[in-house]
C-alpha positions in Angstrom: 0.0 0.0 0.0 1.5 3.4 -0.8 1.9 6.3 2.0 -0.8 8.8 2.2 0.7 12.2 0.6 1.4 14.8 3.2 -1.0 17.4 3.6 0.4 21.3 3.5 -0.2 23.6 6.3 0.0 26.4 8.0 0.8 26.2 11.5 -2.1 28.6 11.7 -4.4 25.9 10.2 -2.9 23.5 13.0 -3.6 26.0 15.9 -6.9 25.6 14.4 -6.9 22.2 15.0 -5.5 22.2 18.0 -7.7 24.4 19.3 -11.0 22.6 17.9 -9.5 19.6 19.7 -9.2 21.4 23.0 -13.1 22.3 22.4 -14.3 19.0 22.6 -14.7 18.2 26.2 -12.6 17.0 29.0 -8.9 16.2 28.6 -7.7 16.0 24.9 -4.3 14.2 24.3 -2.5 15.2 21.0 0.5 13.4 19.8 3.1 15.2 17.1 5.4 12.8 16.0 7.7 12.1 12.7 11.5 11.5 12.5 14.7 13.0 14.2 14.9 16.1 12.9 11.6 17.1 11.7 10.3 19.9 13.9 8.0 18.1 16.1 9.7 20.1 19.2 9.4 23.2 17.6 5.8 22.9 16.5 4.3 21.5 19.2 6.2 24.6 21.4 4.6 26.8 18.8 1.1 25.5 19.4 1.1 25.2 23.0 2.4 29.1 22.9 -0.2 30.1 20.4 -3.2 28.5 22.8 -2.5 29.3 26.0 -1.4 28.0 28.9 -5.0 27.2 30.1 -6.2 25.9 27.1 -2.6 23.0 26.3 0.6 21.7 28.4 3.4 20.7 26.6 4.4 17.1 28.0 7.7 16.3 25.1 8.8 12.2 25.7 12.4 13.2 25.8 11.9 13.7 29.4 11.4 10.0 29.9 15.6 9.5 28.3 17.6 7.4 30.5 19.7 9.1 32.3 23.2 8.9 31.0 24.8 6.6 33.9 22.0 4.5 33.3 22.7 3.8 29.6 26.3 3.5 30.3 25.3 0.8 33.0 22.8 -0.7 29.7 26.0 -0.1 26.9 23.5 2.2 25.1 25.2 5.3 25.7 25.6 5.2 21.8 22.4 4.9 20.8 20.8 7.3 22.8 17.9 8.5 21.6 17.2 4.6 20.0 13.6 3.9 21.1 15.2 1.7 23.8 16.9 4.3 25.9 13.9 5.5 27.1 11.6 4.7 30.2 8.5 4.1 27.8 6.7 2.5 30.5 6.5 5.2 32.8 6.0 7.7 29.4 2.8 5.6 29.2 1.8 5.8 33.0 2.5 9.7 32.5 -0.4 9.7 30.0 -2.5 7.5 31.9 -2.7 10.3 35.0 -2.6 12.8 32.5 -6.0 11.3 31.0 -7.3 10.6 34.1 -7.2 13.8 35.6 -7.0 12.1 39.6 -5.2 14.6 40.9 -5.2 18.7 40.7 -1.7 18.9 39.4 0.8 16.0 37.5 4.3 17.0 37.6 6.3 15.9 34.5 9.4 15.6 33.5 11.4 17.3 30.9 14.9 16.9 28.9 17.6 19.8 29.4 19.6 19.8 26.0 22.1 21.7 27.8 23.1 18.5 30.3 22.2 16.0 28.1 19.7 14.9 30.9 16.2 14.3 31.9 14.6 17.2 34.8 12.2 15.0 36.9 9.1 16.9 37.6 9.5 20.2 35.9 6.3 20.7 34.2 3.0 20.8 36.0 0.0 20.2 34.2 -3.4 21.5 35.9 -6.0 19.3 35.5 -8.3 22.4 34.3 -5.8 22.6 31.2 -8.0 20.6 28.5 -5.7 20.0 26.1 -2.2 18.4 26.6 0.3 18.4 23.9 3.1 15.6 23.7 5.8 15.2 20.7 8.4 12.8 20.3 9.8 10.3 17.9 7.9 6.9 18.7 4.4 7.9 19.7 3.2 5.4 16.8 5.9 2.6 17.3 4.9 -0.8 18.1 8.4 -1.5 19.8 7.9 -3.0 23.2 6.1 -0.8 25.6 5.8 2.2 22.9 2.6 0.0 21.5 0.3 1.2 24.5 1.1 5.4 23.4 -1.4 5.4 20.6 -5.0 4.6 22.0 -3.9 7.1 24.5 -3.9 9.8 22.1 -7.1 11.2 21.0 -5.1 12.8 18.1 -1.3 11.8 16.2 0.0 14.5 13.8 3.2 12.9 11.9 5.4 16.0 10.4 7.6 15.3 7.2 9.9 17.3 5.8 12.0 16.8 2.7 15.5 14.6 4.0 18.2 17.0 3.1 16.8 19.7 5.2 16.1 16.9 8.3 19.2 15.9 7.8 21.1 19.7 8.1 19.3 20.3 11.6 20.0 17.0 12.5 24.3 18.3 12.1 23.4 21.7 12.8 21.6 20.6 16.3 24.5 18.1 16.9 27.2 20.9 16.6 25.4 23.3 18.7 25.9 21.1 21.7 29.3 20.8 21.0 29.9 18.0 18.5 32.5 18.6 15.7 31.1 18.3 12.1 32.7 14.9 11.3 31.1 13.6 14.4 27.6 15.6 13.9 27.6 14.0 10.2 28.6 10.8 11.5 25.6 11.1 14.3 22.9 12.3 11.9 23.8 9.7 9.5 24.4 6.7 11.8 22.1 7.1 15.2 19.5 9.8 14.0 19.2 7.7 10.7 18.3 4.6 12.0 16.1 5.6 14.1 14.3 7.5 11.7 13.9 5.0 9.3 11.8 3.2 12.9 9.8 6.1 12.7 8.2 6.3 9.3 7.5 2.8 8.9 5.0 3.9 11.5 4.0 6.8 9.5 0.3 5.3 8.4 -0.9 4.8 11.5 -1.1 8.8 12.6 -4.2 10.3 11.9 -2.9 13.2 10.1 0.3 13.1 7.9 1.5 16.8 7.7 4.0 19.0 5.6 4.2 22.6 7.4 4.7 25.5 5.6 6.9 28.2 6.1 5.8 31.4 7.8 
């Protein structure tokens, strides 16, 4: 079966979205997803931004990473960001309280690019804030825990770009935390690559697949 073609948009038209989403009663999940590289941080910041903080939350998964000792300890250190260097079981208890709603307040984590390492419990989410906003590379994988993300999301928006411009964040990114350019090249082509190629064979299963247009 062939890909669905990506749909342009404006990240005006997904505010819109977004926003309808929120609109719909009680909490709303909505997962942005696609592969290394391909804005999902930057968009879903942007939409969260755009709303409100009490109409979304931005929850990101990078905040469930290992921490570094810990994928020493695992001899994963190399492949961080692979889908298994990450706690993806408590990523999917996260949502679970996040749908739920139990409790006033959930505390989640998030990643500090600066330390290379995850910030337990820096992100409240009020349960009065209808719409919560996660983004990260394997909201549609089937990989071991990372199967019980999707029926958790009442929405999945996978963004695509064209690979040549993934690719030169990827080594731009890379070098702005302090990576030479032989070693970013080396990372966007070896790590970020296989893991991207995990990503869109999930592609289909989002419920939007998305091409956003410049400003």
């Amino acid at each position: 079966m062939e890909d669905r073609p990506a749909e342009p948009v404006t990240l005006a038209e997904l505010v819109a979205r977004a926003r309808a989403l929120a609109q719909q009663g009680g909490r709303q999940v909505l997962g942005v997803t696609g592969s290394p590289g391909a804005g999902k941080s930057t968009v879903a910041r942007q939409l969260v931004t755009a709303l409100g903080p009490d109409v979304a939350a931005l929850v990101p998964m990078d905040g469930f990473h290992y921490a570094n000792t810990v994928l020493h300890s695992l001899g994963r250190r190399d492949r961080k960001g692979a889908w298994d260097t990450f706690d993806a079981d408590g990523y999917v208890d996260l949502l679970r309280r996040l749908r739920s709603r139990a409790t006033s307040v959930v505390y989640a984590p998030d990643f500090d690019r600066d330390v290379d390492e995850p910030i337990g419990s820096a992100l409240p989410v009020a349960r009065e804030v209808p719409l919560v906003v996660t983004e990260g590379n394997y909201l549609l994988s089937d990989l071991g825990s990372w199967s019980a993300v999707l029926p958790l999301l009442d929405e999945s928006w996978f963004l695509e770009i064209d690979p040549a411009t993934r690719i030169h964040r990827l080594v731009a990114r890379h070098e702005g935390f302090g990576m030479s350019h032989e070693q970013a090249v080396a990372w966007a082509g070896g790590t970020d690559q296989t893991n991207a190629e995990i990503v869109q064979r999930c592609r289909d299963r989002a419920t939007a697949v998305l091409r956003v247009l410049p400003a």
